[in-house]
Z-matrix of the N, CA and C atoms (Angstrom, degrees):
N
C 1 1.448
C 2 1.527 1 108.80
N 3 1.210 2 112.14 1 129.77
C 4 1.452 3 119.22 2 160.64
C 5 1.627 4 144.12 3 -73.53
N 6 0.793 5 123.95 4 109.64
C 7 1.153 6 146.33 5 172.97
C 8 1.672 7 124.08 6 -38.21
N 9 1.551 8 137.06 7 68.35
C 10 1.640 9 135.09 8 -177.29
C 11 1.116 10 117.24 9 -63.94
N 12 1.077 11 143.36 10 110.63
C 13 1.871 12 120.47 11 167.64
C 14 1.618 13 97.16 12 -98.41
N 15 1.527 14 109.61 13 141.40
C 16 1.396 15 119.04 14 -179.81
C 17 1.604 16 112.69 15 -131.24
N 18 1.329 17 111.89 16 107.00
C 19 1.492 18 112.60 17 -171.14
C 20 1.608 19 92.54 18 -89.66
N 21 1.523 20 121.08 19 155.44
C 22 1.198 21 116.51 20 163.44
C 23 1.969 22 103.87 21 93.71
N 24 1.318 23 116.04 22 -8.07
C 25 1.477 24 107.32 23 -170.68
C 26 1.433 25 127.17 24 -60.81
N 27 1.634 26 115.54 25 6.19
C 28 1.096 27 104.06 26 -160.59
C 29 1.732 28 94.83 27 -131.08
N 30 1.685 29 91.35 28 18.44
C 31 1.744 30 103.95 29 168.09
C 32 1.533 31 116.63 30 -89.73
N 33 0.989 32 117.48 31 -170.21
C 34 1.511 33 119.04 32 178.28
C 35 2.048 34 96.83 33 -78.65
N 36 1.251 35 130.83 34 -64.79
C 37 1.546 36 106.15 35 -165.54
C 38 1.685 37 87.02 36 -61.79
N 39 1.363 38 129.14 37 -92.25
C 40 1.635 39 123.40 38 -147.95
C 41 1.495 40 108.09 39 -38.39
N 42 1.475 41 137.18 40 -35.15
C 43 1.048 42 124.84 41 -167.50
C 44 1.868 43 106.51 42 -80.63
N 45 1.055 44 127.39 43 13.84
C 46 1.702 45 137.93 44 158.40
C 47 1.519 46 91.35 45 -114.73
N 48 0.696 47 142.06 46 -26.04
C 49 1.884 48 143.07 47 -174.87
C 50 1.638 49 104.75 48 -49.44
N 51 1.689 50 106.54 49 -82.32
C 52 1.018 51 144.04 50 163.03
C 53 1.319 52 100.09 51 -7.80
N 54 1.490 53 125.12 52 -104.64
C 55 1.588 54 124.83 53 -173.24
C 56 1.527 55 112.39 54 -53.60
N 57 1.599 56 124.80 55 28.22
C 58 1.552 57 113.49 56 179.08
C 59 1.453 58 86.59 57 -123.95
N 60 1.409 59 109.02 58 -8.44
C 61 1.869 60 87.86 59 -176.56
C 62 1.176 61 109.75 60 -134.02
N 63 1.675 62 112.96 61 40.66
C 64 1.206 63 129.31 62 168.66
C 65 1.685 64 97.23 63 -94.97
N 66 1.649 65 92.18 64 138.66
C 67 1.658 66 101.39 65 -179.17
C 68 1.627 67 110.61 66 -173.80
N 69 0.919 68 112.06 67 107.48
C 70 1.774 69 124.20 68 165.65
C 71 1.880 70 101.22 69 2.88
N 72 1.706 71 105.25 70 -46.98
C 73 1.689 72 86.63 71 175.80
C 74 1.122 73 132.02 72 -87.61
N 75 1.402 74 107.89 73 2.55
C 76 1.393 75 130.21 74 -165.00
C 77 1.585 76 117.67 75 -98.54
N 78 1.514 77 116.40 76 137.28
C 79 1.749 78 101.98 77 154.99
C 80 1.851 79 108.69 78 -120.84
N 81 1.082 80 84.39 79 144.21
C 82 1.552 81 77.45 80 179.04
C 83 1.423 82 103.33 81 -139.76
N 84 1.467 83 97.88 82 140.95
C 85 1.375 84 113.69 83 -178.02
C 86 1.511 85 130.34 84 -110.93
N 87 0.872 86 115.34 85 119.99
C 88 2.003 87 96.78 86 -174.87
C 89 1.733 88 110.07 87 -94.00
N 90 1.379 89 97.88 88 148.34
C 91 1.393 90 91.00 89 -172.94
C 92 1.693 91 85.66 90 -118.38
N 93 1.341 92 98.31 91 162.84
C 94 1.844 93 117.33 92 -160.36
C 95 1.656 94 102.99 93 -178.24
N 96 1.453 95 83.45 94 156.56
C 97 1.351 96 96.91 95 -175.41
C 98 1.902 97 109.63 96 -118.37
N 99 1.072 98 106.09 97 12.02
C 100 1.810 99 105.28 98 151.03
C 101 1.752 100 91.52 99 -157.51
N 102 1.423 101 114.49 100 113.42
C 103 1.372 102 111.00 101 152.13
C 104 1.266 103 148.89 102 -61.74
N 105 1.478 104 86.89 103 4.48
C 106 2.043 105 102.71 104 161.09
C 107 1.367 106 92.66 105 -54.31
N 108 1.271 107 124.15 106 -76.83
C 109 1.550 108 132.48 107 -146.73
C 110 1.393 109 111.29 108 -48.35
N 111 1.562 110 109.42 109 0.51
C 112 1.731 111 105.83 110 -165.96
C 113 1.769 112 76.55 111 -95.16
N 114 1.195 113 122.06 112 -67.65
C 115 1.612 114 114.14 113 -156.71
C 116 1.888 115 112.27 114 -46.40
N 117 1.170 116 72.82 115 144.26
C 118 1.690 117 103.73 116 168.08
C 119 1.695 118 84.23 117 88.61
N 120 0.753 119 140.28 118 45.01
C 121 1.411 120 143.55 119 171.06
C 122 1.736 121 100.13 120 -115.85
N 123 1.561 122 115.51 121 129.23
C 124 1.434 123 129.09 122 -172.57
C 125 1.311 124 99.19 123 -37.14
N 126 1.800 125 122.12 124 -52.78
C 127 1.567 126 112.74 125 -133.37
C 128 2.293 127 74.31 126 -117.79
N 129 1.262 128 110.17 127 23.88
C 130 1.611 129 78.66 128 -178.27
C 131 1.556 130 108.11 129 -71.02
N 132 1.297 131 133.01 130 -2.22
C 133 1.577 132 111.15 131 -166.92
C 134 1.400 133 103.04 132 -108.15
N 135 1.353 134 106.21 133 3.28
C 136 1.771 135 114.55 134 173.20
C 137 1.855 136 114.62 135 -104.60
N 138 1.039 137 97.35 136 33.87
C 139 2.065 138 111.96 137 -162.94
C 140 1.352 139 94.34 138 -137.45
N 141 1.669 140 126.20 139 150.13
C 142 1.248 141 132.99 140 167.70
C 143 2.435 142 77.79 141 -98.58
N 144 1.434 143 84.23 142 149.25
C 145 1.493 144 94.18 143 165.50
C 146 1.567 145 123.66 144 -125.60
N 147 1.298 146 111.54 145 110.11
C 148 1.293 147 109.31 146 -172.60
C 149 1.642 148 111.99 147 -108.53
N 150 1.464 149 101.91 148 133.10
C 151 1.569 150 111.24 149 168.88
C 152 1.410 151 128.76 150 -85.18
N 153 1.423 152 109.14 151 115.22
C 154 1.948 153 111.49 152 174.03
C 155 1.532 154 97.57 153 -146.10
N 156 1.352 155 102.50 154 -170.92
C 157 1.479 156 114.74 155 -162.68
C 158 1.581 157 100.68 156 -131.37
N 159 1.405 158 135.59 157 59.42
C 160 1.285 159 117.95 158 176.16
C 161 1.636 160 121.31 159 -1.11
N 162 1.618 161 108.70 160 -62.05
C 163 1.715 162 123.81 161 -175.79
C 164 1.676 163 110.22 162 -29.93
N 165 1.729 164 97.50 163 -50.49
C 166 1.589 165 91.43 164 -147.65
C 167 1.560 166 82.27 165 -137.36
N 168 1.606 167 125.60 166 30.69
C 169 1.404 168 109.75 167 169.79
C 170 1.361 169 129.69 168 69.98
N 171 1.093 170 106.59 169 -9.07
C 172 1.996 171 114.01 170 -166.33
C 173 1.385 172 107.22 171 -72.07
N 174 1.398 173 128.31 172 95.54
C 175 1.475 174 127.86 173 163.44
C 176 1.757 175 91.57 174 119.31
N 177 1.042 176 134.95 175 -10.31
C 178 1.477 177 135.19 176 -166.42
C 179 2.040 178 97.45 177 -63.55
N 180 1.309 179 99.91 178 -29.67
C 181 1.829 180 102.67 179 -176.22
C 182 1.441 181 111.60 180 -51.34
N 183 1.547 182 104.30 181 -49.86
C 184 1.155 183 128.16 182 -157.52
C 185 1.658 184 95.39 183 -83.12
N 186 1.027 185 130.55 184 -68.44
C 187 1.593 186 134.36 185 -164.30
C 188 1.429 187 94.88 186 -42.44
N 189 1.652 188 124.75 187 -53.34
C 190 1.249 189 117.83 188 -175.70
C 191 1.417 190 125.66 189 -69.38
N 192 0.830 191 109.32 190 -12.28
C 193 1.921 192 114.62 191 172.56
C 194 1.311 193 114.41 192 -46.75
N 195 1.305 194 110.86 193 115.68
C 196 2.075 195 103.62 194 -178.17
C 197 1.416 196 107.23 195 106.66
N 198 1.512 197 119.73 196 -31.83
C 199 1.259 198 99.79 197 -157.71
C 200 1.197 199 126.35 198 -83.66
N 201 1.202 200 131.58 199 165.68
C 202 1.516 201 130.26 200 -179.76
C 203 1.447 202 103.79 201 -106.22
N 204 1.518 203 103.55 202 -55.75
C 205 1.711 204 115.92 203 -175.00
C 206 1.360 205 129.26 204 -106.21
N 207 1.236 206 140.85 205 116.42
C 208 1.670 207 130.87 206 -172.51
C 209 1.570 208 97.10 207 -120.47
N 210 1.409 209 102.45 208 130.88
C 211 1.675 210 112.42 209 153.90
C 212 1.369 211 115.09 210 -101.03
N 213 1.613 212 133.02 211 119.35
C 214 1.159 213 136.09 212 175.45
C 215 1.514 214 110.65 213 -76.65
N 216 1.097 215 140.71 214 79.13
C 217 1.721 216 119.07 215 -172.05
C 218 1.783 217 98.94 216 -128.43
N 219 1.731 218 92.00 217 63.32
C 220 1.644 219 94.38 218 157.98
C 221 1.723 220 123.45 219 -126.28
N 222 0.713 221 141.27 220 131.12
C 223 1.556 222 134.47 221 168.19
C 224 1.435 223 127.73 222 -127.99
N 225 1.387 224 123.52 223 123.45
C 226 1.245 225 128.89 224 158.29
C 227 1.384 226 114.81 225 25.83
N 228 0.950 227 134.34 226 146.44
C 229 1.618 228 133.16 227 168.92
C 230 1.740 229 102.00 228 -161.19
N 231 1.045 230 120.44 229 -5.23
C 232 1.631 231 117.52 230 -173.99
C 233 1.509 232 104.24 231 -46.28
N 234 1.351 233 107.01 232 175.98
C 235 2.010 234 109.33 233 152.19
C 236 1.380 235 103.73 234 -115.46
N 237 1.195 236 102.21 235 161.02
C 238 1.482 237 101.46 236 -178.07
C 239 1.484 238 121.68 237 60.31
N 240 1.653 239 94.20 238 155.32
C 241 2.356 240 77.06 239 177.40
C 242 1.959 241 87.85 240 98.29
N 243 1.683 242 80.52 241 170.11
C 244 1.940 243 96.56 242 -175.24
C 245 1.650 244 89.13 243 -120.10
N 246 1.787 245 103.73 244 76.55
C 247 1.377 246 91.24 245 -176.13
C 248 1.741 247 91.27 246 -82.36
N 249 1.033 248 149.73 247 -6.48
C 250 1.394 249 121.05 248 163.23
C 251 2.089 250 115.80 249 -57.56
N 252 1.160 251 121.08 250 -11.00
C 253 1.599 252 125.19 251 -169.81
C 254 1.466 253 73.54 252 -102.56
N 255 1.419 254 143.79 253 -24.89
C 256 1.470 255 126.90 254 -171.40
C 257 1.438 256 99.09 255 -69.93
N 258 1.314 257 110.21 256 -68.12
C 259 1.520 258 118.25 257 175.31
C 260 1.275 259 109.36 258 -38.70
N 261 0.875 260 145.50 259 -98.15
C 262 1.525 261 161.51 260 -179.77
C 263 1.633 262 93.54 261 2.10
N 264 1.577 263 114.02 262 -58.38
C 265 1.517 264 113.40 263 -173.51
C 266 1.205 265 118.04 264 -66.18
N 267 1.510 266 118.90 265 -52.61
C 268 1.062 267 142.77 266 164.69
C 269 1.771 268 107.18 267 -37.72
N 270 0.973 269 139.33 268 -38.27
C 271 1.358 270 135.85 269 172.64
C 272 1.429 271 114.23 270 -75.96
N 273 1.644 272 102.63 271 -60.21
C 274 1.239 273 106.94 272 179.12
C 275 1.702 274 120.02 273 -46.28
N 276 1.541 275 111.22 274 -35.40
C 277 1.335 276 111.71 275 -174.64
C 278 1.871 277 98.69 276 -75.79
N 279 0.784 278 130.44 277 -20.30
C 280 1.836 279 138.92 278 -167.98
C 281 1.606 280 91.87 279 -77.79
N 282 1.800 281 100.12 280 -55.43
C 283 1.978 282 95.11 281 -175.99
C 284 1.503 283 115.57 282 -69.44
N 285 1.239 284 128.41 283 -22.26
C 286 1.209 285 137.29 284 -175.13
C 287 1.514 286 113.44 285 -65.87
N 288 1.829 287 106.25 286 -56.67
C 289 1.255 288 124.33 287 171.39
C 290 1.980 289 113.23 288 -54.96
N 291 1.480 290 101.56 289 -49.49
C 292 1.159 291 103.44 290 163.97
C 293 1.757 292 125.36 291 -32.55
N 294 1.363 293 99.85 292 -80.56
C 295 1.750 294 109.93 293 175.37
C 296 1.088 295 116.38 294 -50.35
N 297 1.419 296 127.37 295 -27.38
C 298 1.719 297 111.37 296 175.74
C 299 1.157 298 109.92 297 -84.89
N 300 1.748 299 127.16 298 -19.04
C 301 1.217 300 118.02 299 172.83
C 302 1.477 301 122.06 300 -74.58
N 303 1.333 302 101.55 301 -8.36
C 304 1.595 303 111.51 302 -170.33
C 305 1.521 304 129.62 303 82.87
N 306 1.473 305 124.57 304 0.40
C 307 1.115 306 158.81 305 152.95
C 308 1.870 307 100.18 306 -4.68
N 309 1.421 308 112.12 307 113.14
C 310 1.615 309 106.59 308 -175.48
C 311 1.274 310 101.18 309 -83.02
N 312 1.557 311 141.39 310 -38.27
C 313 1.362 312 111.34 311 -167.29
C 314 1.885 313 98.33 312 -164.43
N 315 1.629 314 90.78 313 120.70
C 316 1.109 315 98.16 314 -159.01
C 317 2.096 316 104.24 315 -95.19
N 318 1.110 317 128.86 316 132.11
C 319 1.409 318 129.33 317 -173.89
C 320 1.153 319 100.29 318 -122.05
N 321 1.668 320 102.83 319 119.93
C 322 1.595 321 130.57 320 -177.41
C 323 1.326 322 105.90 321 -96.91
N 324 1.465 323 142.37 322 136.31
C 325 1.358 324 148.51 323 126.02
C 326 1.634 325 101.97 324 -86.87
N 327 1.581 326 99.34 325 126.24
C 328 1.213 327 109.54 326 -175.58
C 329 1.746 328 103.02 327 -104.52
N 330 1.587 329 123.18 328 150.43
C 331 1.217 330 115.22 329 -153.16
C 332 1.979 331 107.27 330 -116.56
């Protein structure tokens, strides 16, 4: 069985994402940074939910463990601030975490 990680599922694209790549061969996991936001969501009791912090990396080791596939589909939204240098880190720390986990193929929505 394969392994999804889905950053962003509880946005408008991942949160239609989510129930399309649910499948008996599949596990998919969403990664988030408060797992309130997963409940009351159709498919939350069919999702592993993992907690990290894109920002500062915290838990990103762990979310990636297992995985085969990651969709990145989060971006910046603050006001004010160099949220493009936010993003930039924020990815870079997702691809980084990616490659040490060994992660085969990582799918970016860029924002």
């Amino acid at each position: 069985m394969k392994t999804i990680l889905v950053t962003g599922s509880t946005g408008y694209v991942g949160g239609r994402l989510v129930p399309r790549l649910l499948a008996p061969e599949r596990a998919i996991r969403v990664l988030v940074r408060d797992p309130g936001r997963v409940v009351g969501r159709p498919w939350a009791a069919s999702v592993q939910v993992a907690r990290a912090d894109l920002r500062t990396g915290e838990g990103l080791e762990a979310a990636m463990r297992g995985v085969h596939t990651a969709y990145y589909l989060v971006h910046s939204m603050s006001a004010g601030g160099d949220f493009a240098a936010t993003d930039r880190e924020a990815a870079r720390r997702f691809g980084e975490a990616a490659r040490k986990a060994g992660v085969s193929h990582v799918i970016y929505l860029g924002g």
